[in-house]
C-alpha positions as CSV (number, residue, x, y, z in Angstrom):
1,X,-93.2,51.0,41.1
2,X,-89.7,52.1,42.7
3,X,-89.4,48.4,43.5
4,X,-90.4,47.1,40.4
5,X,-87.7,49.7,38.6
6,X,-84.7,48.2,41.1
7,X,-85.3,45.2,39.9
8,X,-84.6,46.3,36.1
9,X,-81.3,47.3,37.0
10,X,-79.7,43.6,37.8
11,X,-80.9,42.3,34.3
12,X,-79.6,45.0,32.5
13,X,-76.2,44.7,34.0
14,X,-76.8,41.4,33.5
15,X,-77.4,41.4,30.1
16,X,-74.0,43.9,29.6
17,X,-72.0,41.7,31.8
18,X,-73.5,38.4,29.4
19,X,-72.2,41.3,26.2
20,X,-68.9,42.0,27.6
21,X,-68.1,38.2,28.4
22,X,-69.3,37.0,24.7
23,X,-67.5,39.8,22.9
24,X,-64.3,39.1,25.4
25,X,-64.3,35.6,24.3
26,X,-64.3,36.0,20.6
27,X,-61.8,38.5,20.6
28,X,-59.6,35.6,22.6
29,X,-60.5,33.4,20.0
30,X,-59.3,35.5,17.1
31,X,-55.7,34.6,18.3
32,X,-54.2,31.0,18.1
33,X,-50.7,30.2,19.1
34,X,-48.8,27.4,16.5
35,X,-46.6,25.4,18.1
36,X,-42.7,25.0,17.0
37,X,-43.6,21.4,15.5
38,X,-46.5,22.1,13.8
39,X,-48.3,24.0,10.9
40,X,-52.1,24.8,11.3
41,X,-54.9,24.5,9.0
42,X,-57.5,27.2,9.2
43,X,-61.1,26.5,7.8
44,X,-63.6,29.3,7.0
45,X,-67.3,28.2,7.7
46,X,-65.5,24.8,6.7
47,X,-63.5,25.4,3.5
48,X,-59.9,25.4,3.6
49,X,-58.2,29.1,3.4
50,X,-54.7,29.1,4.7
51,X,-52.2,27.2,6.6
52,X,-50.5,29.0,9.4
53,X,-46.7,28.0,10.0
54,X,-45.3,28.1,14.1
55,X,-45.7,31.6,15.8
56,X,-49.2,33.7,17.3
57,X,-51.3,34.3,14.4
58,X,-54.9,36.1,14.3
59,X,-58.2,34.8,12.7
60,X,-62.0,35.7,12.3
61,X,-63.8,34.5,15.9
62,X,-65.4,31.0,16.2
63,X,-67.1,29.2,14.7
64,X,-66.5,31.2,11.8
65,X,-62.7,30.0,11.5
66,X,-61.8,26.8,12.8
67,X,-58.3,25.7,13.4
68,X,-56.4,22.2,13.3
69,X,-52.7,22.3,15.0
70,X,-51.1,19.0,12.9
71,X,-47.3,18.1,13.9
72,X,-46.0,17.7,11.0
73,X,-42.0,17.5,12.5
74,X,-43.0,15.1,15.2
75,X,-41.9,11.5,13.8
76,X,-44.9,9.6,14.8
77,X,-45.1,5.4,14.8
78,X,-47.7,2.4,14.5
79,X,-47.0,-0.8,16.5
80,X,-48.0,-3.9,14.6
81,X,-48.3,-7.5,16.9
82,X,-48.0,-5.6,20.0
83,X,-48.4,-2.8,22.0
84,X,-46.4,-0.2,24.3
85,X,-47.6,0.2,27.5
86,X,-45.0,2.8,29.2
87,X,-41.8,3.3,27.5
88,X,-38.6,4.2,29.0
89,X,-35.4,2.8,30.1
90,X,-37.3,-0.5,30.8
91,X,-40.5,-0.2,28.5
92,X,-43.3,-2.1,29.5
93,X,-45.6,-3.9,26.4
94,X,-48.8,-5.5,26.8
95,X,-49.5,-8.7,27.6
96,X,-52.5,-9.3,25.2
97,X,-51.4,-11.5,21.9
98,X,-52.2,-9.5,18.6
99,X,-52.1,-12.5,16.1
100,X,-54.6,-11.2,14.0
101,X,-52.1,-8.5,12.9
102,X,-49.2,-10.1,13.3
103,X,-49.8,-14.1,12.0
104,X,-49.0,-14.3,8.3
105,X,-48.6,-16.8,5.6
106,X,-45.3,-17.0,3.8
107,X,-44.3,-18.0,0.0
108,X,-43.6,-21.9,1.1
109,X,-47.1,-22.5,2.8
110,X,-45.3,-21.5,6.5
111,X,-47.0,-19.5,9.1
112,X,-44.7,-17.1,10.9
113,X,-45.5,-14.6,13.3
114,X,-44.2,-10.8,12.0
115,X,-44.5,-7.6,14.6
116,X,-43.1,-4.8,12.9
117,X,-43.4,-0.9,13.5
118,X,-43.6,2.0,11.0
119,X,-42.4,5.2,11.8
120,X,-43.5,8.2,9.7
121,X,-44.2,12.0,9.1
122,X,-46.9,13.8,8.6
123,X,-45.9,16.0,5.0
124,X,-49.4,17.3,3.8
125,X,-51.2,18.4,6.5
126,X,-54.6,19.6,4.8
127,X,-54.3,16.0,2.9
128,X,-54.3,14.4,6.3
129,X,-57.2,16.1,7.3
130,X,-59.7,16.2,4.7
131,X,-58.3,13.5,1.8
132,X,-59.2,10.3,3.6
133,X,-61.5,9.8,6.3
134,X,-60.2,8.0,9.2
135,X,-56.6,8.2,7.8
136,X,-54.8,6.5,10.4
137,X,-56.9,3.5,10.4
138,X,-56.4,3.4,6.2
139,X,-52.6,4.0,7.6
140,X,-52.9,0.8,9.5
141,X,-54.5,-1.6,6.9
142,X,-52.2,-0.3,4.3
143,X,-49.4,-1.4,6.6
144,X,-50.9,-4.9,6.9
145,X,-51.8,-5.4,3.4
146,X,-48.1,-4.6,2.2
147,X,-46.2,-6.2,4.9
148,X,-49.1,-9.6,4.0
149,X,-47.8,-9.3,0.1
150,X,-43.9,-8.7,0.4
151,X,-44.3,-11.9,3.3
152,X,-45.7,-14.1,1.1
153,X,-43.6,-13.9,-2.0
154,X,-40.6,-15.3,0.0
155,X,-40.0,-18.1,2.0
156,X,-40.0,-19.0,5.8
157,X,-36.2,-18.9,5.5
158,X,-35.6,-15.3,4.5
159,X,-38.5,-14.0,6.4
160,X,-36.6,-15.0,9.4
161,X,-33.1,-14.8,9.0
162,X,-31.4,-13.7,5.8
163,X,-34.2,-11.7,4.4
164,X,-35.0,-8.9,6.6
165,X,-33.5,-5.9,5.4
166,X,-34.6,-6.8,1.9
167,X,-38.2,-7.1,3.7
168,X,-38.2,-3.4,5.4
169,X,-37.2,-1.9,2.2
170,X,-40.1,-3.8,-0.2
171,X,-42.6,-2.7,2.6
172,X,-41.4,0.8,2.8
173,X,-41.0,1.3,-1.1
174,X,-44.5,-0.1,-1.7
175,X,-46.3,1.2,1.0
176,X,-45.3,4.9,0.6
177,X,-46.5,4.4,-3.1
178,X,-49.7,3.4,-1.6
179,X,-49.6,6.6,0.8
180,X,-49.0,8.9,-2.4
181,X,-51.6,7.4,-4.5
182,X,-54.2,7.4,-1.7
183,X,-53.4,11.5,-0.9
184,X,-52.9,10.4,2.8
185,X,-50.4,12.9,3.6
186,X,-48.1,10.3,5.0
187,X,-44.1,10.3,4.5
188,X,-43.1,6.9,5.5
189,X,-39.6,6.7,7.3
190,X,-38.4,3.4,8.4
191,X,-39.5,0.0,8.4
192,X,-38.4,-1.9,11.6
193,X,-39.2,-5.3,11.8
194,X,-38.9,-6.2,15.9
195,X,-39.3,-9.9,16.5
196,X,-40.0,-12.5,13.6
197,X,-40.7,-15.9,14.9
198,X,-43.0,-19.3,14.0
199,X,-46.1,-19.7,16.1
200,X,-45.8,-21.0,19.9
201,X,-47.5,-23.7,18.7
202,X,-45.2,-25.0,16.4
203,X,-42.0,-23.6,17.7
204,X,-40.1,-26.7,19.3
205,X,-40.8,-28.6,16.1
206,X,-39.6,-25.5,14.1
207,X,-36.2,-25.6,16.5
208,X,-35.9,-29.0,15.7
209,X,-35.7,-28.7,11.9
210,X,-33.7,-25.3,12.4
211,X,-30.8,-27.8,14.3
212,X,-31.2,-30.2,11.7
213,X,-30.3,-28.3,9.0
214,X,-27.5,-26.3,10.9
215,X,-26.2,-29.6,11.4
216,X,-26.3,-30.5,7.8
217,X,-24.7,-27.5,7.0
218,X,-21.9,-28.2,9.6
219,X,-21.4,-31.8,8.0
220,X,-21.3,-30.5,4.2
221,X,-19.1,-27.5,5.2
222,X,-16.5,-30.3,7.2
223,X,-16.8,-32.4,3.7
224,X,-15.9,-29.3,2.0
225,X,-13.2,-28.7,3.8
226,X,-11.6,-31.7,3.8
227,X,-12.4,-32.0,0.4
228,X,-10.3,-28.5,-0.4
229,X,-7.3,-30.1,2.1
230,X,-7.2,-33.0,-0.6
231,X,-8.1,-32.8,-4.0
232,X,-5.8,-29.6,-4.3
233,X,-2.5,-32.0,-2.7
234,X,-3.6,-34.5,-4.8
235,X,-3.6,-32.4,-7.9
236,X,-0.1,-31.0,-7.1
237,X,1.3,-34.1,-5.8
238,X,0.0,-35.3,-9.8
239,X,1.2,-32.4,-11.3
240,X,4.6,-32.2,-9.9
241,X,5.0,-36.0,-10.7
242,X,4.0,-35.6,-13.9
243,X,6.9,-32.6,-14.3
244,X,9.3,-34.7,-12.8
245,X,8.8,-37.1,-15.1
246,X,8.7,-34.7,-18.6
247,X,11.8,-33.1,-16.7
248,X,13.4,-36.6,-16.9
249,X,12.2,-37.4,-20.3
250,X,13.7,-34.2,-21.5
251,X,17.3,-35.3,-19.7
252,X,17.5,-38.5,-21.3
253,X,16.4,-37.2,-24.4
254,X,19.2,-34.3,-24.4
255,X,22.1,-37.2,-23.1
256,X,21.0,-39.4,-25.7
257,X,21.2,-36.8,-28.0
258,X,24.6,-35.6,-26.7
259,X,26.1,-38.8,-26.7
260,X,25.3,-39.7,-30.3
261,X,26.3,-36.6,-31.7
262,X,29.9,-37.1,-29.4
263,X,29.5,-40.5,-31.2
264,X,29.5,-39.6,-34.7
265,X,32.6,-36.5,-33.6
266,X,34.6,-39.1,-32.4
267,X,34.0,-42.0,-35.4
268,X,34.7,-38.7,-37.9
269,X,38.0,-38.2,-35.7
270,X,38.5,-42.0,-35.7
271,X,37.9,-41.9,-39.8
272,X,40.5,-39.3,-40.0
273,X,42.8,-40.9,-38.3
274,X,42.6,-44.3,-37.0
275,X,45.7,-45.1,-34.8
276,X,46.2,-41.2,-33.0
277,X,42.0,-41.9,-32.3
278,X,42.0,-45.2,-31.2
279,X,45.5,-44.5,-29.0
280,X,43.6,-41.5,-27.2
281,X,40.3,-43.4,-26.7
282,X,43.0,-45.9,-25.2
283,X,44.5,-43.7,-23.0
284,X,41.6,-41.8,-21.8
285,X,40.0,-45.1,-20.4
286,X,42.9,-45.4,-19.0
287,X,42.6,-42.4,-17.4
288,X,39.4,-42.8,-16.1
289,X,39.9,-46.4,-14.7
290,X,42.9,-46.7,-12.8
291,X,42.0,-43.9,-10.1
292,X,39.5,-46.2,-9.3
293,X,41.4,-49.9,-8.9
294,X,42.4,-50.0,-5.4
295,X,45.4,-52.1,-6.1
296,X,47.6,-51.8,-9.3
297,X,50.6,-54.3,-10.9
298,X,52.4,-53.9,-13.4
299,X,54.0,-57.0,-15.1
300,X,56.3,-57.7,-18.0
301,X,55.7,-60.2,-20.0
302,X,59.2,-61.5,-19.2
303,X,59.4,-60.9,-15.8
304,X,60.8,-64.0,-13.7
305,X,59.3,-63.1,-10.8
306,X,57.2,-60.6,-8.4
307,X,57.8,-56.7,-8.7
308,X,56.8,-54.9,-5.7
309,X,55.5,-51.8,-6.6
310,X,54.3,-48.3,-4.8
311,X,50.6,-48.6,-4.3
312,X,49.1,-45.5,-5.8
313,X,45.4,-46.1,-4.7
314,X,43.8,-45.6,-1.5
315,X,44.0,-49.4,0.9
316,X,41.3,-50.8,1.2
317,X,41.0,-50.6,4.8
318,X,40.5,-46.9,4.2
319,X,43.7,-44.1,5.5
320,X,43.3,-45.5,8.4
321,X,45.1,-49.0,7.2
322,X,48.8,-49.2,7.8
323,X,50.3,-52.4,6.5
324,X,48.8,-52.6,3.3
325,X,48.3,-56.5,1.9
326,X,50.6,-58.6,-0.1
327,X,49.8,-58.6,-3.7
328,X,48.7,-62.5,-5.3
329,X,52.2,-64.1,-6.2
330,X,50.8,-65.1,-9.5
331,X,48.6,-64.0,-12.6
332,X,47.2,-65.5,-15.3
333,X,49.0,-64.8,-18.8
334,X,45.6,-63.5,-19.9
335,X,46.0,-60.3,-17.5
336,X,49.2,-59.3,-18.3
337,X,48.8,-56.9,-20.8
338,X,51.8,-56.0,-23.6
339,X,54.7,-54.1,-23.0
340,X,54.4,-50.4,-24.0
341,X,55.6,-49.2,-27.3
342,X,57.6,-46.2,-27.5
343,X,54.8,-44.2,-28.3
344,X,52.7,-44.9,-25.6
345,X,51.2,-48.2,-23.5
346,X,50.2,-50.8,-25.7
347,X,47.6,-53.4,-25.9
C-alpha cells in the first residue's frame, strides 16, 4: 500500500505540471506583437471583431481569437512571362519559358510575346482575407485578362515601340477597377512592362520587315527633305521674279506717265509762246549733246578756209593722249549749221 501511494504522487505532479504548462501557454497566447508594416485582423471563434494597428496588443487565448498579420505598407509584385530566381545587384531569372502567360494576340492578327510586372498594395486587409478565396491567384488572372484586352485593341506597332506607356496606364486604370469591383483589397501601383518582343520563332523575319520599313522611312524622310530644300527656293525664286517684274511694270508705268504729263507742260509752254519754247528746247539739246561729241568745229558759212579751234572734249585716246588728231579738212555744206542770231545760236 505505501508503494502503491508513491506511485500516486508522480501523476499528480504530473497532471499539475500538464496544468501549469497549458495555462502558461494561453496566457502567451493572449499577447501578439504587430509588426511596423502591418495591421492585424483578429477573428473570434471565426468572425471578424477588430483590426489591430503595429504595437503588442492582448487577445482572448487560442483558438478562441485567431490572428492574421497582413503587410499592408510592404509594396508587393507579380511577375508575368518570367520569374526571379535571386535578386540583387546581378538578379538571377529562371530559365523555364512562361508563354502561356506571356504570348498574346495583338489588334492586327500579330503574336507578340509581353512580360510585364505589377506592383501593388495591400489597402483592405479583412477584404483580402475573407472577400475572395484564393485572392492572389484571382490577382493573377485579372492581370492576364486586362493586359490580353488592352493588347489586342492595338497593333503590333504600338505594342512594341510607341505604345507602351499608353499600354501600362489602360492596364492599370482597368485592372484596379476590376480589383475594386471584385472587393480584393488590392491597390494597384504601377504597371511595368519589361521586355515586349515577337516570338523566337518568327523573330528574324520580324527584323527583316522592322529594316525594311526603317529604310522606307529613311528614303521618304531624304525625299522630304529635299523636297523642303526646293519647292520653297523655287517658290521664292517665282515670287521674287514675279516682283521684279510688277516692280518694273510699275517704273515704266510712272515714266510713261511722267514723260506725257512733261509733254503736254512743255506743248502748253510751247502754245504760249512758240519762239522763247522752241529756242530753249534748242538750246537744252544743245546742252545735253555737245559734252558728249568728242570732237567739236565750228564753221561759218563763209569761212574760206580751216579754223583750228580748242578741243573742249576729252581725246579720244583717253587723258593719256597727247597730240590730239587733225580735224577733216573739209565738210559737207549739209553740216554746217547757220550763223547765230543775236539772240542766241541759230538753226
Amino acid at each position: 500500500m505505501n508503494r502503491f501511494d508513491l506511485l500516486r504522487l508522480p501523476w499528480r505532479l504530473i497532471v499539475i505540471a500538464a496544468l501549469a504548462l497549458v495555462v502558461l501557454m494561453a496566457s502567451l497566447s493572449c499577447v501578439f506583437t504587430v509588426e511596423p508594416e502591418e495591421i492585424a485582423v483578429i477573428l473570434r471563434f471565426g468572425k471578424f471583431v477588430r483590426k489591430a494597428d503595429p504595437g503588442i496588443h492582448l487577445k482572448l487565448p487560442s483558438p478562441a481569437e485567431q490572428v492574421f498579420a497582413v503587410p499592408v505598407e510592404r509594396q508587393q509584385k507579380e511577375e508575368f512571362g518570367f520569374r526571379t530566381e535571386e535578386a540583387g545587384v546581378r538578379s538571377r531569372y529562371s530559365r523555364d519559358t512562361f508563354e502561356t502567360e506571356s504570348l498574346m494576340l495583338t489588334g492586327d492578327l500579330n503574336v507578340a510575346v509581353v512580360e510585364w510586372t505589377t506592383q501593388y498594395r495591400i489597402a483592405d486587409p479583412y477584404n483580402f482575407l475573407f472577400r475572395v478565396r484564393n485572392v492572389r491567384q484571382t490577382f493573377r488572372d485579372l492581370n492576364e485578362a486586362v493586359m490580353r484586352s488592352v493588347v489586342g485593341d492595338r497593333s503590333v506597332n504600338e505594342v512594341l515601340t510607341v505604345g507602351r506607356q499608353e499600354i501600362q496606364d489602360e492596364v492599370e486604370k482597368r485592372l484596379q477597377e476590376l480589383c475594386t469591383q471584385y472587393e480584393t483589397g488590392i491597390k494597384v501601383e504601377q504597371i511595368v512592362l519589361q521586355d515586349v518582343e515577337p516570338p523566337e520563332l518568327v523573330k528574324a523575319s520580324f527584323n527583316e520587315v522592322n529594316q525594311a520599313e526603317q529604310e522606307r522611312e529613311r528614303a521618304i524622310n531624304e525625299a522630304r527633305a529635299d523636297y523642303n530644300k526646293v519647292v520653297p527656293r523655287a517658290r521664292g525664286e517665282a515670287l521674287q521674279a514675279i516682283q521684279q517684274a510688277e516692280g518694273y511694270a510699275v517704273d515704266r508705268t510712272n515714266r510713261a506717265r511722267g514723260d506725257a504729263a512733261l509733254f503736254e507742260q512743255m506743248l502748253a509752254a510751247y502754245t504760249r509762246a512758240q519762239d522763247v519754247t522752241r529756242r530753249r528746247l534748242y538750246l537744252e539739246t544743245m546742252e545735253a549733246i555737245f559734252p558728249a561729241v568728242q570732237r567739236k568745229i565750228l564753221l561759218d558759212e563763209d569761212i574760206k578756209g580751216l579754223l583750228p579751234v580748242l578741243p573742249l572734249g576729252p581725246e579720244p585716246g583717253g587723258a593719256q593722249s597727247r597730240s590730239p588728231a587733225p580735224p577733216p579738212a573739209t565738210a559737207p555744206p549739209t553740216q554746217i549749221p547757220a550763223r547765230p542770231s543775236a539772240m542766241g545760236v541759230g538753226r
